[in-house]
NUSEBA-316546 format. One line per field, with one value per residue (C-alpha): residue number from 1; residue in one letter; chain; x, y negated, z negated. Coordinates in nm, 2 decimals. Layout:
REM NUSEBA-316546
num = NUM/...
residu = A/...
chaine = A/...
X = X/...
Y = Y/...
Z = Z/...
//
This chain:
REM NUSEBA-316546
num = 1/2/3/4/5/6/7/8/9/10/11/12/13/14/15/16/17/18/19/20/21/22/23/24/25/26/27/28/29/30/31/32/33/34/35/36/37/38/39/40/41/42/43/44/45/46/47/48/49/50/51/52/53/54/55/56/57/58/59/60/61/62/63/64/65/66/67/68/69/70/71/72/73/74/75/76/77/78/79/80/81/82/83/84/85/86/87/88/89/90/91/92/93/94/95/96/97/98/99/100/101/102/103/104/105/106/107/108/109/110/111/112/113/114/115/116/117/118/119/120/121/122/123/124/125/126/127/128/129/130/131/132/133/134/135/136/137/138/139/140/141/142/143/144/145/146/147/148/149/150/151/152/153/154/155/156/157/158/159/160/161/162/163/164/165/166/167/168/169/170/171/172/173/174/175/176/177/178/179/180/181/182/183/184/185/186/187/188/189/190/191/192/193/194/195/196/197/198/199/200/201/202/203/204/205/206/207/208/209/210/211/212/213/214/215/216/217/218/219/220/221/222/223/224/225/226/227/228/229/230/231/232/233/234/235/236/237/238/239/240/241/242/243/244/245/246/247/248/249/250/251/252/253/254/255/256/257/258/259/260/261/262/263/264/265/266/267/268/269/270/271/272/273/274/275/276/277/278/279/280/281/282/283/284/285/286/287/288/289/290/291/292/293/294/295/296/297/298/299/300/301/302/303/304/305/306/307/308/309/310/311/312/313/314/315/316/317/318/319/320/321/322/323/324/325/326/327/328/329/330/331/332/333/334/335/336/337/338/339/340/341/342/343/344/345/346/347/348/349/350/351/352/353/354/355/356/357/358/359/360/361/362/363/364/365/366/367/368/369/370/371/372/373/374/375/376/377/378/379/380/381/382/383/384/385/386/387/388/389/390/391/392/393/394/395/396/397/398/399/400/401/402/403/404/405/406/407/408/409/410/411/412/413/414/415/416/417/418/419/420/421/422/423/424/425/426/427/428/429/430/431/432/433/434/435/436/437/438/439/440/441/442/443/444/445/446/447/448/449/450/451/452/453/454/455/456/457/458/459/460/461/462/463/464
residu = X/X/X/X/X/X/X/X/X/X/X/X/X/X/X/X/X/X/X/X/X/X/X/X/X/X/X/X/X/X/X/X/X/X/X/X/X/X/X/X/X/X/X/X/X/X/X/X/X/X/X/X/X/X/X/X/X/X/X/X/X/X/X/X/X/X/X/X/X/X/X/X/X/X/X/X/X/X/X/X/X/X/X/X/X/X/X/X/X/X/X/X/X/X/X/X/X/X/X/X/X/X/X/X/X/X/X/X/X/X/X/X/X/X/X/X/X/X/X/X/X/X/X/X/X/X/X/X/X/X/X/X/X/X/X/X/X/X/X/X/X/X/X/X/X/X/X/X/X/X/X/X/X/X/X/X/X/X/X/X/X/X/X/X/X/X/X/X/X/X/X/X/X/X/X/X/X/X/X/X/X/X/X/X/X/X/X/X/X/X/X/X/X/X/X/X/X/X/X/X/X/X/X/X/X/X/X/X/X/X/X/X/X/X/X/X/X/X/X/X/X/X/X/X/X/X/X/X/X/X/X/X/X/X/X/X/X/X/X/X/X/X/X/X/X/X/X/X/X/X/X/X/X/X/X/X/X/X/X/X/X/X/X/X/X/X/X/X/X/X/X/X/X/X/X/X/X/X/X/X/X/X/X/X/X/X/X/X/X/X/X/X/X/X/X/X/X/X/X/X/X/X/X/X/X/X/X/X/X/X/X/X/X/X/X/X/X/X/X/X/X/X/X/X/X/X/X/X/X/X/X/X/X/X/X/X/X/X/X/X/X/X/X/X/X/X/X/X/X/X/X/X/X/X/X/X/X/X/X/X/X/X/X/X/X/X/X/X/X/X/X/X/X/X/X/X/X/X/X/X/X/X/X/X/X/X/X/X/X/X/X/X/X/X/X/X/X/X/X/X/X/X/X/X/X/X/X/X/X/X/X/X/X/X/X/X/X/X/X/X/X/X/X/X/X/X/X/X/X/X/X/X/X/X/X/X/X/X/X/X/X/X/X/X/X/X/X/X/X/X/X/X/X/X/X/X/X/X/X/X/X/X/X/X
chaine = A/A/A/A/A/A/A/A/A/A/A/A/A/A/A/A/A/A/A/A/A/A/A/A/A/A/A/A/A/A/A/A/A/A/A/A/A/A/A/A/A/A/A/A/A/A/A/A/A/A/A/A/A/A/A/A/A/A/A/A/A/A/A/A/A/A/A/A/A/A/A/A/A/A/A/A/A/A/A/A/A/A/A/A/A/A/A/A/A/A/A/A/A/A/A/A/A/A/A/A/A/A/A/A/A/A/A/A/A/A/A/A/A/A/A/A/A/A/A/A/A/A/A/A/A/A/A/A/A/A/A/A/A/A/A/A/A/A/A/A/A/A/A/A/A/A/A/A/A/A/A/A/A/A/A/A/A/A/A/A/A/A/A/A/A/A/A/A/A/A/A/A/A/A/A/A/A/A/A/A/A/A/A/A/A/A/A/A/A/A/A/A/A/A/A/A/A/A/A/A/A/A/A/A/A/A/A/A/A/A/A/A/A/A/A/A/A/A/A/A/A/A/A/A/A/A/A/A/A/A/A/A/A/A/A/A/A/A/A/A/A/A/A/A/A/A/A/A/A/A/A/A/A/A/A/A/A/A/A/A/A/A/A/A/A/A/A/A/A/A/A/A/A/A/A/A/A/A/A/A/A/A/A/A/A/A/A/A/A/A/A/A/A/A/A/A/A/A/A/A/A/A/A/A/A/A/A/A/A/A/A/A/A/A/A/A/A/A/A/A/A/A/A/A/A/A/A/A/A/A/A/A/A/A/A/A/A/A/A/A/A/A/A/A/A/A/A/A/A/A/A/A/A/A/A/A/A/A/A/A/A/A/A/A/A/A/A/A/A/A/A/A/A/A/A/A/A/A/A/A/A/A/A/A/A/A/A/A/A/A/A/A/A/A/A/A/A/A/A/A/A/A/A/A/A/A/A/A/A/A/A/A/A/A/A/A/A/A/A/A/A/A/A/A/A/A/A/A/A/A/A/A/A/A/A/A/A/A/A/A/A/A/A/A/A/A/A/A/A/A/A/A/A/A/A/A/A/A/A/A/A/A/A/A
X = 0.00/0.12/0.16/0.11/-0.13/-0.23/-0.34/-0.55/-0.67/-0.76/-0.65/-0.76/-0.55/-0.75/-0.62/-0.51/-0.42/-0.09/0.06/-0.02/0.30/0.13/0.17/0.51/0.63/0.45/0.65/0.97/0.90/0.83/1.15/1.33/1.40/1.33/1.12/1.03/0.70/0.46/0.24/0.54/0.65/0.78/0.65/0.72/0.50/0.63/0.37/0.12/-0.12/-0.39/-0.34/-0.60/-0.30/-0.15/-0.46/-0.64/-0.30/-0.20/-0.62/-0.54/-0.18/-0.23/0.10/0.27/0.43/0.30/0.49/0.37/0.55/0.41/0.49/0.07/-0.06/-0.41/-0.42/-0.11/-0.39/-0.68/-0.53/-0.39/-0.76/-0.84/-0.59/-0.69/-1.07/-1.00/-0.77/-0.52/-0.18/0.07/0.03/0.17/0.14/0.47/0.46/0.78/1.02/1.08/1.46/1.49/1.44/1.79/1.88/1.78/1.37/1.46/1.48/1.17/1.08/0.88/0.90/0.63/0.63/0.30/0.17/0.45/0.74/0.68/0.51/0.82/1.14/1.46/1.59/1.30/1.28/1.67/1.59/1.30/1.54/1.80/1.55/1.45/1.83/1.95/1.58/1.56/1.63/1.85/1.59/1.31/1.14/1.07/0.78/0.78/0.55/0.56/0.46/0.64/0.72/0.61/0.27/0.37/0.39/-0.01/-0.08/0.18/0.02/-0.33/-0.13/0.01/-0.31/-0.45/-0.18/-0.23/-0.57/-0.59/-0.25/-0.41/-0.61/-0.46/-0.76/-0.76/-1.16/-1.09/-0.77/-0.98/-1.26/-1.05/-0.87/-1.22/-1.32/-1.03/-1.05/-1.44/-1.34/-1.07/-1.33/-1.55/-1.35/-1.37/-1.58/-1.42/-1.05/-0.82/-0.49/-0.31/-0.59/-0.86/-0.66/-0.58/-1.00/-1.04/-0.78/-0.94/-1.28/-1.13/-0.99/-1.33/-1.44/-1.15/-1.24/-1.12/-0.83/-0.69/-0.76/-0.57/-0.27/-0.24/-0.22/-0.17/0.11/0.43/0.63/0.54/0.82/0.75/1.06/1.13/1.17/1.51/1.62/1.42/1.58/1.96/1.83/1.75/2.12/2.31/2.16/2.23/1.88/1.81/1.47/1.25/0.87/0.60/0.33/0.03/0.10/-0.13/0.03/0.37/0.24/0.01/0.14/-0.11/0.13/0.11/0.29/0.57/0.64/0.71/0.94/1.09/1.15/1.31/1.55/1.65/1.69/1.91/1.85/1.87/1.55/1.54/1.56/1.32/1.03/1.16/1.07/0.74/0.63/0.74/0.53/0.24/0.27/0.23/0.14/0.22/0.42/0.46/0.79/0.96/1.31/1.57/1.91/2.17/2.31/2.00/2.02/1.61/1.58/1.51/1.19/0.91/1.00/0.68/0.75/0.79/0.43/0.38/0.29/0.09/-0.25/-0.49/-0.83/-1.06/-1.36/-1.52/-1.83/-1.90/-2.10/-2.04/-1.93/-1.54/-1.61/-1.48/-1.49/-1.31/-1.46/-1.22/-1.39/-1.07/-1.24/-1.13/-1.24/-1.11/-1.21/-0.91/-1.10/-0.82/-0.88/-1.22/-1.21/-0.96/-1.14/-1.44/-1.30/-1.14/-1.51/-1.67/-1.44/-1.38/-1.31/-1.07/-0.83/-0.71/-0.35/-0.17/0.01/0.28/0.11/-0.08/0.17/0.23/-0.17/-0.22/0.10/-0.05/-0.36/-0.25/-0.01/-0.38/-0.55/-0.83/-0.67/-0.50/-0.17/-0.10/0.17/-0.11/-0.46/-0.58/-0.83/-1.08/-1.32/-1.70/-1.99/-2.00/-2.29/-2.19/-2.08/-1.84/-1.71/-1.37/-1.41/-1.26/-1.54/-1.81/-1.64/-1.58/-1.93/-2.05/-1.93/-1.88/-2.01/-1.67/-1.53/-1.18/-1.21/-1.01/-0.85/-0.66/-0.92/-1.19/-1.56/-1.86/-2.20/-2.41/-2.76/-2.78/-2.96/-2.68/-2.44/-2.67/-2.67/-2.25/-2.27/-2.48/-2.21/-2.03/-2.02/-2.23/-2.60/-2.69/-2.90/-3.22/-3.12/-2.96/-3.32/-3.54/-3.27/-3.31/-3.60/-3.49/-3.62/-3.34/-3.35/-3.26/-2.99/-2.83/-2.81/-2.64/-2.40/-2.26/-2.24/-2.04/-1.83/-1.76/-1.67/-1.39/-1.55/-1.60/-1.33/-1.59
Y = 0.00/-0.37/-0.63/-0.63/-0.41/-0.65/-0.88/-0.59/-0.46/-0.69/-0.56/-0.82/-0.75/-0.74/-0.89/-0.67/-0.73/-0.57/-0.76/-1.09/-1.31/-1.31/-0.89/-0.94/-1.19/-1.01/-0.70/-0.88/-1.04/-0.71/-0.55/-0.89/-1.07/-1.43/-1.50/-1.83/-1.99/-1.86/-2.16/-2.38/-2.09/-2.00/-1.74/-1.55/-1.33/-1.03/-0.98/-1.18/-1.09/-1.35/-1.42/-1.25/-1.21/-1.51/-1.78/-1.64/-1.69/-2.03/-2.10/-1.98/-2.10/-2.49/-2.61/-2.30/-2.31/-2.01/-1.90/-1.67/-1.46/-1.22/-1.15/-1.12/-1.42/-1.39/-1.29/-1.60/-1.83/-1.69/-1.76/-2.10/-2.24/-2.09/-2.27/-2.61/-2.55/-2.51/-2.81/-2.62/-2.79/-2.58/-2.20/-2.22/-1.87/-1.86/-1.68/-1.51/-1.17/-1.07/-0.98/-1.35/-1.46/-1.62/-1.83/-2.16/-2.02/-2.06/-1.97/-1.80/-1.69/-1.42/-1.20/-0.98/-0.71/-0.53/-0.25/-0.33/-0.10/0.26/0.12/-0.02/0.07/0.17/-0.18/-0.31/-0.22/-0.24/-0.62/-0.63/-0.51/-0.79/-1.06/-0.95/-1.02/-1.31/-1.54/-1.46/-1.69/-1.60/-1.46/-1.40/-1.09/-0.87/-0.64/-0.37/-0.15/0.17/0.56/0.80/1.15/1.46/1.31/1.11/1.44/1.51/1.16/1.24/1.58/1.40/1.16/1.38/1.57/1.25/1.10/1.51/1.45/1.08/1.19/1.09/0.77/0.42/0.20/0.10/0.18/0.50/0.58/0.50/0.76/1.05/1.02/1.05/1.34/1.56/1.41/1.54/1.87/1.87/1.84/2.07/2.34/2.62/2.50/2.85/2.71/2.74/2.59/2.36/2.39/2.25/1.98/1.90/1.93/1.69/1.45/1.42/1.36/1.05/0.93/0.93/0.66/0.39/0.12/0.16/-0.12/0.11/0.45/0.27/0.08/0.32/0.63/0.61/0.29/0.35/0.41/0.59/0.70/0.76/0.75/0.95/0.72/0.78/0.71/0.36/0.24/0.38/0.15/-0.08/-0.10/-0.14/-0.50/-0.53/-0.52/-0.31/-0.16/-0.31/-0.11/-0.03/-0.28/-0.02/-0.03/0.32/0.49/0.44/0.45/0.71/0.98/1.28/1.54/1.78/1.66/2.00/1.96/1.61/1.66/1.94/1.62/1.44/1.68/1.76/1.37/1.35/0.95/0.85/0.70/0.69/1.03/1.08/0.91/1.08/1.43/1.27/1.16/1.54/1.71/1.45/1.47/1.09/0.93/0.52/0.29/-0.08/-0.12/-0.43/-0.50/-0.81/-0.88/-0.61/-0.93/-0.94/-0.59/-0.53/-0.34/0.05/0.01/-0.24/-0.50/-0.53/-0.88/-1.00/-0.97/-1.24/-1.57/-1.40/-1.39/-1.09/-1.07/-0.75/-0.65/-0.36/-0.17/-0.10/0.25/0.26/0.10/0.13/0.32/0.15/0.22/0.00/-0.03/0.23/0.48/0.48/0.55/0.43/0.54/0.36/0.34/0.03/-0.26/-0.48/-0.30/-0.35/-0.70/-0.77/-0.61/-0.80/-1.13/-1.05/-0.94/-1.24/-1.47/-1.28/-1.38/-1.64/-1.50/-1.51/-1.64/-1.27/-1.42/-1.21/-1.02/-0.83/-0.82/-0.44/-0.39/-0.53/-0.41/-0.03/-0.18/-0.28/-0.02/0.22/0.00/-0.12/-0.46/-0.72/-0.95/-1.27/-1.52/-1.79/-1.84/-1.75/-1.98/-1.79/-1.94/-1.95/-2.12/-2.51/-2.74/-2.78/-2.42/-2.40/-2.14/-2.07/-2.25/-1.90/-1.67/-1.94/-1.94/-1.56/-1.50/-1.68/-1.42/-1.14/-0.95/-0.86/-1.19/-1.25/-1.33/-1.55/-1.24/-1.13/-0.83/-0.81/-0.76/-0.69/-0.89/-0.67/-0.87/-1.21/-1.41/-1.34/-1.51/-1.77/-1.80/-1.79/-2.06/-2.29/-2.35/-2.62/-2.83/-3.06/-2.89/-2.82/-2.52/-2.67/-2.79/-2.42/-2.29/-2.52/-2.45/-2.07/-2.04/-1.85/-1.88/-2.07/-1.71/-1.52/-1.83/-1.79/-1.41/-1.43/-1.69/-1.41/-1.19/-1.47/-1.56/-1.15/-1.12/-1.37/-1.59/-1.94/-2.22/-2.42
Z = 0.00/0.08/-0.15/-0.54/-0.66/-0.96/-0.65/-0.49/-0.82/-1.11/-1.50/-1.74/-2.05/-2.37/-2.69/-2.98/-3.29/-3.29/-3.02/-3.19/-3.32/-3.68/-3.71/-3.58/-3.81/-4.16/-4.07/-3.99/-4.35/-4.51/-4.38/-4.54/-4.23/-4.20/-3.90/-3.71/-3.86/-3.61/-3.63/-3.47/-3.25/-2.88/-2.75/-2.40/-2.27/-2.01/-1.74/-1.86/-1.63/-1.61/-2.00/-2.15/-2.44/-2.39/-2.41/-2.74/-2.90/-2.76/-2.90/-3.28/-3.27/-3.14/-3.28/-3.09/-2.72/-2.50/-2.15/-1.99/-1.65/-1.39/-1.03/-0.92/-0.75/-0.78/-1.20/-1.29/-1.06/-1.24/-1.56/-1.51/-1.43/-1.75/-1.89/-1.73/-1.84/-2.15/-2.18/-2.33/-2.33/-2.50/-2.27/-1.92/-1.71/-1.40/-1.16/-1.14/-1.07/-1.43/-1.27/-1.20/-1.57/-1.72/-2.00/-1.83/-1.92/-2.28/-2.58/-2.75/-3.14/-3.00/-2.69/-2.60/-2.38/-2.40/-2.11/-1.88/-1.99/-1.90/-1.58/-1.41/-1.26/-1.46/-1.33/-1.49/-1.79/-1.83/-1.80/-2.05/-2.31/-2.20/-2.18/-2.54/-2.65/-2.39/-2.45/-2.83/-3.13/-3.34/-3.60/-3.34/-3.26/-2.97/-2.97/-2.62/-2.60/-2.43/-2.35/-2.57/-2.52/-2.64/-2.58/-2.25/-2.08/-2.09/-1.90/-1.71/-1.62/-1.53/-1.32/-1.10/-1.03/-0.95/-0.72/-0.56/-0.48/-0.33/-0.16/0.17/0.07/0.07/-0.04/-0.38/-0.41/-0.25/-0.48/-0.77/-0.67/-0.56/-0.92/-1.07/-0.83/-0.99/-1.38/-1.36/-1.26/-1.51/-1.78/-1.67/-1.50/-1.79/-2.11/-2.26/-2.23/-2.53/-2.59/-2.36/-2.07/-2.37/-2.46/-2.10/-2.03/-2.28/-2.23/-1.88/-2.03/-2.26/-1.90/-1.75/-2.01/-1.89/-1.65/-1.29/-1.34/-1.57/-1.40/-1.09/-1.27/-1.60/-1.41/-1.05/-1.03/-0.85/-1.15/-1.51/-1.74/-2.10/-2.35/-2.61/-2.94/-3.01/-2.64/-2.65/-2.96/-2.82/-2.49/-2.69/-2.91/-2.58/-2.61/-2.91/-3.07/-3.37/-3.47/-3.74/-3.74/-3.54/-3.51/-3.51/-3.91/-3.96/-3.73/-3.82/-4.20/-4.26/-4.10/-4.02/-4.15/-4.46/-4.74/-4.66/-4.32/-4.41/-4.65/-4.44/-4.21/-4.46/-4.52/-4.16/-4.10/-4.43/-4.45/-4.08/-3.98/-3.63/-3.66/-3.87/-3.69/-3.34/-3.56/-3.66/-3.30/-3.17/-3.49/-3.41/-3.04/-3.02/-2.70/-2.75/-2.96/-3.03/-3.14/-3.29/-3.20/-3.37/-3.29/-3.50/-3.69/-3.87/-4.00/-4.16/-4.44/-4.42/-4.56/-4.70/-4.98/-5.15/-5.32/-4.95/-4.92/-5.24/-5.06/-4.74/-4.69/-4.76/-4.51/-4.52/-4.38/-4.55/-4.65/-4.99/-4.99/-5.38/-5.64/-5.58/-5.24/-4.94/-4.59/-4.28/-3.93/-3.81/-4.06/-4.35/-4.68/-5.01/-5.32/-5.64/-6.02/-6.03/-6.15/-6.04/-5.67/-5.68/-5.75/-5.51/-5.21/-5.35/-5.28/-4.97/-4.84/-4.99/-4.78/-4.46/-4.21/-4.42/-4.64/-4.96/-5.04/-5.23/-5.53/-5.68/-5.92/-5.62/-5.37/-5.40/-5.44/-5.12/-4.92/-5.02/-4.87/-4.58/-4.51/-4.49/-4.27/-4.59/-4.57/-4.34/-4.41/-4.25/-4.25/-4.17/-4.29/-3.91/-3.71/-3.78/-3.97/-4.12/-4.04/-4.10/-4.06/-3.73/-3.62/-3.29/-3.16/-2.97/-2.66/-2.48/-2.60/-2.49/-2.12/-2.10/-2.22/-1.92/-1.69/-1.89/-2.20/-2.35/-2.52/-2.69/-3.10/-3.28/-3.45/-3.14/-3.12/-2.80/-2.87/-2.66/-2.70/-2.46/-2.50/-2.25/-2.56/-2.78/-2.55/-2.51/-2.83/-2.84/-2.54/-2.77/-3.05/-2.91/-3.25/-3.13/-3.31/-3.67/-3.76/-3.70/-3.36/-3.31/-3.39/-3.13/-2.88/-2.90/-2.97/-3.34/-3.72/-3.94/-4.11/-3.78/-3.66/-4.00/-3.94/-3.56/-3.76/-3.98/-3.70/-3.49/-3.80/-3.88/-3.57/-3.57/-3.30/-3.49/-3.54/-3.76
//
């Protein structure tokens, strides 16, 4: 096919919390590293795409300079007009050859490199890693994300039946079918399968569910080469970067292995910690990591120092099913008779989605917290805020909810508002009406506007 694919086939990239400067910066802190400020920050972003990373964070982070490069036309256009409609001043998108990039770009706190990696050439991805050195501050961080191995070989697997069967097709659209063709016999070819050929069947069943972008650029793109952990992060020391976590924090943290084999993989790492999570990602058979990178001067600590987390901010969103039973969106349940615990997550709930400053005397409370997914930790307070008299909502949401039913929060998360009247409703908080005026306009009780506010503000889409 001729051109760039991204110009032939759009992929809007969806926020996500971990690949937000404020995750990177609380685990720099928590491995004792000294980050830049992220509200006063520089931030690059590695194919960028059309910015659907870029924009939220240049929305929550005002004070904070966004760049953005990708080689696509059409996405770095689509983007920029975002930009200029929203009258945002401080994100630019370039369109650029990532192999061009040199010192005279500049100097950024934070590089991100997020779905690009393990979709590129060697020569590729040997420049992400020098960017990450040559364009970093001194105490900035890097964050790459890529497809690992053991678990890399079972997309890789699916994508070679796929690229088999639309062998002869060279439209996108077509492409795109044929790879759906063979994933749906995949899943259905022998509902008595066992083993390997089960977890294959339903591996192409979870495929089914992705949108065609990703079916088309995530599977069938010219390049796809997964790295083994240990391999990234010896990549990674030939530029003289060093490895400080993983930014999905419950995957790196709570590992699903019993309490034996893990200490069994203790023992056969004797103290080296690559090693360690390289054994853990082959017992796990882990498919995808966010890792952090910082230059090797800046040496972080082997694990978390739980004062570090004194002077953050705690934010949580849970259900209470019991007294002292709590339960996240992601389904982790807590159950606690700690008064102190309780009371804690109480607050947190109470004020969500604004946090509460952690003060020393909780610091290791909420880092144990955090570290199981029952409680976030920022190094700001987050634009997220809510209701006011006046509510507003991010300008973003309101203009993606326009044209589309999936809208980017103020949380660095994506969320999808399905019914017409509640983007109406979304489109109507401009700043400009109180809650009566909200009520005429929509044609809602006071009760049922104040309801859709909680909902707005839960979700992380109001500024006021």
């Amino acid at each position: 096919m001729e051109g760039n694919t991204y110009d032939q086939v759009s992929y809007s990239h969806l926020p996500t919390a971990e690949t937000h400067p404020d995750r990177l910066a609380v685990l720099a802190r928590l491995r004792g590293l000294n980050p830049p400020p992220v509200d006063r920050a520089r931030v690059l972003d590695l194919g960028a795409n059309e910015g659907g990373c870029l924009i939220p964070m240049a929305l929550s982070l005002p004070q904070s300079e966004f760049t953005g490069i990708d080689l696509a036309a059409a996405p770095v256009e689509r983007g920029n007009r975002i930009i200029r409609e929203l009258g945002l001043n401080n994100a630019r998108l370039l369109r650029m050859n990532l192999l061009d990039v040199d010192e005279s770009l500049g100097e950024f706190d934070y590089v991100i490199a997020h779905g690009l990696f393990a979709w590129t050439p060697e020569v590729v991805r040997d420049k992400v890693l020098a960017i990450a050195h040559a364009n970093l501050s001194p105490n900035g961080i890097a964050l790459v994300s890529y497809n690992t191995y053991p678990g890399g070989h079972v997309r890789q697997l699916l994508r070679e039946m796929m690229l088999f069967h639309a062998a002869g097709a060279t439209e996108p659209a077509v492409r795109i079918q044929q790879a759906r063709a063979i994933l749906s016999l995949m899943a259905q070819s022998n509902p008595e399968a066992k083993g390997i050929a089960k977890a294959i069947a339903q591996e192409a069943e979870r495929t089914l569910l992705r949108r065609d972008s990703s079916i088309f650029h995530d599977y069938m793109s010219d390049a796809y080469q997964p790295a083994y952990f240990r391999d990234f992060i010896a990549h990674a020391a030939r530029h003289g970067l060093a490895y400080v976590d993983d930014a999905s924090v419950t995957d790196s943290r709570t590992v699903p292995l019993v309490p034996q084999v893990q200490e069994s993989v203790r023992q056969i790492a004797a103290g080296d910690r690559i090693l360690q999570e390289q054994y853990q990602d082959l017992l796990r058979v882990r498919q995808f990591r966010c890792s952090l990178l910082c230059h090797a001067e800046a040496r972080p600590q082997p694990d978390w120092v739980s004062a570090q987390a004194a002077g953050m901010f705690a934010a949580s969103s849970l259900r209470e099913t019991a007294p002292g039973t709590f339960v996240s969106k992601s389904g982790v349940t807590m159950e606690t008779p700690h008064e102190g615990v309780i009371e804690f997550l109480r607050r947190c709930n109470q004020r969500w989605p604004e946090p509460l400053p952690v003060i020393a005397q909780e610091a290791e409370m909420a880092l144990a917290l955090f570290q199981t997914g029952l409680l976030e930790l920022r190094s700001v307070p987050g634009a997220a805020k809510r209701a006011g008299d006046r509510p507003l909502a991010s300008p973003l949401a309101r203009y993606q909810a326009r044209e589309s039913h999936v809208v980017s929060t103020l949380l660095h998360t994506a969320v999808d508002i399905p019914h017409p009247a509640a983007r109406q409703f979304l489109a109507l908080l401009d700043g400009t009406r109180d809650r009566p005026a909200l009520a005429r306009e929509s044609g809602c009780s006071l009760q049922q506007v104040d309801q859709e506010l909680e909902i707005a503000a839960a979700r992380g889409l109001l500024l006021a």
